[in-house]
Steps between C-alpha positions, in 0.01 A plus 500: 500500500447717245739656212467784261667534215630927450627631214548922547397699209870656512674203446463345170242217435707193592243203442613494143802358631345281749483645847367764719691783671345437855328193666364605814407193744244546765580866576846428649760431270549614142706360251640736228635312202801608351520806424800647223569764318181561312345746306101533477503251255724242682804579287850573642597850481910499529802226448682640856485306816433761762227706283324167475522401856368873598212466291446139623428614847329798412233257310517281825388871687252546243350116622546605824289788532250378283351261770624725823828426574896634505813366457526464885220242458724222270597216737674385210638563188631232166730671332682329163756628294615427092883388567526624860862593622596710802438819313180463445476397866615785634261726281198256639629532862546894448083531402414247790660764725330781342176392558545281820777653701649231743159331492476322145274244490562112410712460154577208290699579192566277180706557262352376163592459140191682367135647566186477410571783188767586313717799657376417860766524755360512789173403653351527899187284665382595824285376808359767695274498823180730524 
């Protein structure tokens, strides 16, 4: 078993913060870390829930298609969210539709105090078959 270690040139360079955007094991599944609301640069780029959770899973497309693969390939998703409440839920559960229809793909949600960075709010990990 093999792994390689991806970090796409359109994402910033995470390593500074210690970890990769994409471990792909053996050619079958890939794991995308979690992936936020980040400019090139791997700053935050607004204070409001739903624009960060759009740009979390456009970053989490970005992984995606780097190595071959589409939204339709996550088997599952790790979401977490900065002082979760039922708001927030339903803004989560409103972008899992948009992207996966009636077929949404393993969740686990936490609610959490804080992130990794200051103004994070949301952040998404993924497990995807190739």
């Amino acid at each position: 078993m093999t792994i390689e270690l991806i970090n796409p040139a359109d994402l910033h360079d995470p390593t500074g913060f210690g970890y990769s955007h994409i471990a792909r094991v053996s050619g079958e599944l890939v794991f995308i870390a979690g992936q936020y609301d980040s400019d090139e640069h791997g700053h935050t780029t607004s204070e409001d829930f739903t624009t960060q959770v759009d740009r979390a899973f456009e970053n989490l497309g970005k992984a995606l298609r780097t190595v071959g693969l589409d939204y339709a390939d996550v088997a599952q998703l790790r979401t977490h969210i900065v002082d979760h409440n039922l708001d927030k839920l339903a803004i989560l559960g409103k972008k899992i539709a948009d992207l996966w229809g009636d077929r949404p793909p393993a969740q686990t949600l936490t609610g959490v105090a804080a992130l990794a960075l200051p103004g994070m709010l949301f952040e998404v990990d993924a497990i995807a078959v190739q």
